[in-house]
N, C-alpha and C positions, 0 to 999 in steps of 0.2 A: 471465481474466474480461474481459468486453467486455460494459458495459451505456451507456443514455444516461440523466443524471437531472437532475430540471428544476430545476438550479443553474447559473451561473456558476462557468468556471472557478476565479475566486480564493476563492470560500465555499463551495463543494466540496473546493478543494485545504485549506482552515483547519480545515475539520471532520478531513479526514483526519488530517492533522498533528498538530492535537490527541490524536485517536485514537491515534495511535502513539509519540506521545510518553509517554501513558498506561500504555504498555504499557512505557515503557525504549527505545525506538526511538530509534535517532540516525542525524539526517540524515548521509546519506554526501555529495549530489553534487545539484546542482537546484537547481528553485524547486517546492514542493509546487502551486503554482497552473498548473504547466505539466508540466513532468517531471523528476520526484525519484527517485532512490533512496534507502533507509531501509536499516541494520541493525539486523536482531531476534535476539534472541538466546533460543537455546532454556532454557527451562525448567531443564531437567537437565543440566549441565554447560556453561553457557554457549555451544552452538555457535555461528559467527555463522551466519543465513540472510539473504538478499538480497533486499529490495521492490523493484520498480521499479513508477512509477505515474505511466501519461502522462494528462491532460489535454485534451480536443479540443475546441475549442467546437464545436457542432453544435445549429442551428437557436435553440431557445429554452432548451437546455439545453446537457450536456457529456456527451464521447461520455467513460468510462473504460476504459481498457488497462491489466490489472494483469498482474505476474505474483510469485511468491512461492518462492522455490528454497531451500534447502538448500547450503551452500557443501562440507560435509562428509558422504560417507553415502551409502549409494542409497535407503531412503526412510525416507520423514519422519512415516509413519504417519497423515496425516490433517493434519496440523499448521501447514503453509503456505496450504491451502484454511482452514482455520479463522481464521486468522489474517485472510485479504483478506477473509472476510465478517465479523469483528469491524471492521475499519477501513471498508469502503467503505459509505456508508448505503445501506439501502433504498427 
């Protein structure tokens, strides 16, 4: 996922954070106001899957670089994209 949205990196990266922590998310590795990794853990037997979520300032906004993996498996059925559009706003 690669969008720009008209926040600042550091209440961009708080909204995220928040969002994921909501979900059980724990920070692995970062600063969520720049670039974080998060573990999410699946639903159904705890898999772990892996956030990474960089931060770019860009113009009057913030450019996002998401991605959303699966540690275990070959797929995930939907469930890492659903995941980055529940945490990254609109």
């Amino acid at each position: 996922m690669d969008r720009v949205l008209p926040l600042s990196p550091e209440a961009l990266g708080a909204e995220i954070a928040e969002r994921a922590r909501r979900e059980g998310a724990e920070l692995l590795a970062g600063d969520p106001g720049e670039h974080a990794t998060w573990i999410a853990r699946t639903a159904l037997l705890a898999f772990p899957d892996y956030v990474s979520i960089r931060l770019i300032p860009e113009g009057d906004g913030t450019r996002i670089v998401a991605l959303s993996r699966s540690r275990f498996g070959y797929s995930d059925r939907g469930v890492n994209r659903a995941r980055l559009g529940r945490w990254i706003p609109r």
